[in-house]
C-alpha positions in Angstrom: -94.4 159.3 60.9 -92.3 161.5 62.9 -90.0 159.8 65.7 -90.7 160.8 69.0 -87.7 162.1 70.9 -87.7 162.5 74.7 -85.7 165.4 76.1 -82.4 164.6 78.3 -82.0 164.3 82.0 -80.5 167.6 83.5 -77.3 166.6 85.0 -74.4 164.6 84.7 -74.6 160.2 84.7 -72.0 157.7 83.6 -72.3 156.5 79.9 -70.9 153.8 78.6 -70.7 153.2 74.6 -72.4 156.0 74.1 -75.7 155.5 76.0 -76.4 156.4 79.3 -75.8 153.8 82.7 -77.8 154.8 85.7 -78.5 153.0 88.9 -80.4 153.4 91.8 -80.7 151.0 94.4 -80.6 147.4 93.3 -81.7 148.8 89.7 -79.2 149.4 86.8 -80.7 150.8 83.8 -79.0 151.2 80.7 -79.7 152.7 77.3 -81.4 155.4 75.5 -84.9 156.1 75.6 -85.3 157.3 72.5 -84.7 153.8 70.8 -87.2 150.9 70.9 -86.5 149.0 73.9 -83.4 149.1 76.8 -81.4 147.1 79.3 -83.0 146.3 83.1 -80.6 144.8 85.2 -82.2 144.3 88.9 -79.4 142.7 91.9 -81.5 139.8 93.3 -79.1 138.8 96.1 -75.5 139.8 97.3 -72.3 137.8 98.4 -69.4 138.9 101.0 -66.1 139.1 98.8 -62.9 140.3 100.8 -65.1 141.9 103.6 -67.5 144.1 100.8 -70.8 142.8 99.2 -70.7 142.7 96.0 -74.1 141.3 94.1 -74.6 137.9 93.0 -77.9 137.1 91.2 -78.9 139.4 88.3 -82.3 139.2 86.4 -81.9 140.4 83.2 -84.6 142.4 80.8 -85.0 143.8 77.8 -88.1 146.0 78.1 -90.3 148.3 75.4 -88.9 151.6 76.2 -92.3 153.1 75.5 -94.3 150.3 77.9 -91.8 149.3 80.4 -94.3 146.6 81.0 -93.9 144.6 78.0 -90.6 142.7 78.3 -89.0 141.5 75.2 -86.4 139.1 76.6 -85.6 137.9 80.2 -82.9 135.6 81.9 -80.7 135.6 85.0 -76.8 135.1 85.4 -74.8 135.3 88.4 -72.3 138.1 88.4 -72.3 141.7 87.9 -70.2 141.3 84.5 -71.6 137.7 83.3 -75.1 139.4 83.4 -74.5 143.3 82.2 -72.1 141.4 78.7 -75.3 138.8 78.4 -77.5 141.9 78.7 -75.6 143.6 76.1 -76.3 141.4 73.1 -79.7 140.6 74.4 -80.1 144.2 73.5 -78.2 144.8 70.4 -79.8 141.8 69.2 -83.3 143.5 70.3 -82.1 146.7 68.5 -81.5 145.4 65.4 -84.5 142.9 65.6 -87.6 144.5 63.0 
């Protein structure tokens, strides 16, 4: 059976490791479509550090890539970082997962 492949977004958008990081509004996705599943990270609340906001609670899902409705794992973390390095093995782990 022949993979499907989905064409690339025209433009230019941050990629990190290889795979492409987009946000927009409270919603950071992160990964390539073209592989089973990717990386939803959604900012749930923010907190005031040093006069800037800077988000706080993070949900956390790996989703199908081809049904974004079917999640494969979810969890929450406070922190930008703690969540987006959490999210990171979730999906590896997902990845490599048959």
């Amino acid at each position: 059976m022949a993979q499907e492949t989905r064409p690339l977004v025209e433009g230019k958008y941050l990629e990190y490791l290889d795979k492409p990081l987009v946000r927009e509004g409270d919603t950071i996705c992160y990964g390539d479509l073209n592989e089973k599943c990717i990386l939803i990270l959604e900012i749930m609340s923010y907190k005031e550090v040093d006069g800037k906001q800077v988000p706080k609670n993070i949900l956390i899902q790996v989703i199908d890539s081809k049904d974004s409705s079917k999640i494969i794992k979810q969890g929450s973390k406070e922190g930008l970082h703690d969540a987006f390095t959490l999210g990171l093995v979730w999906l590896d782990m997902a990845l490599k997962a048959k």
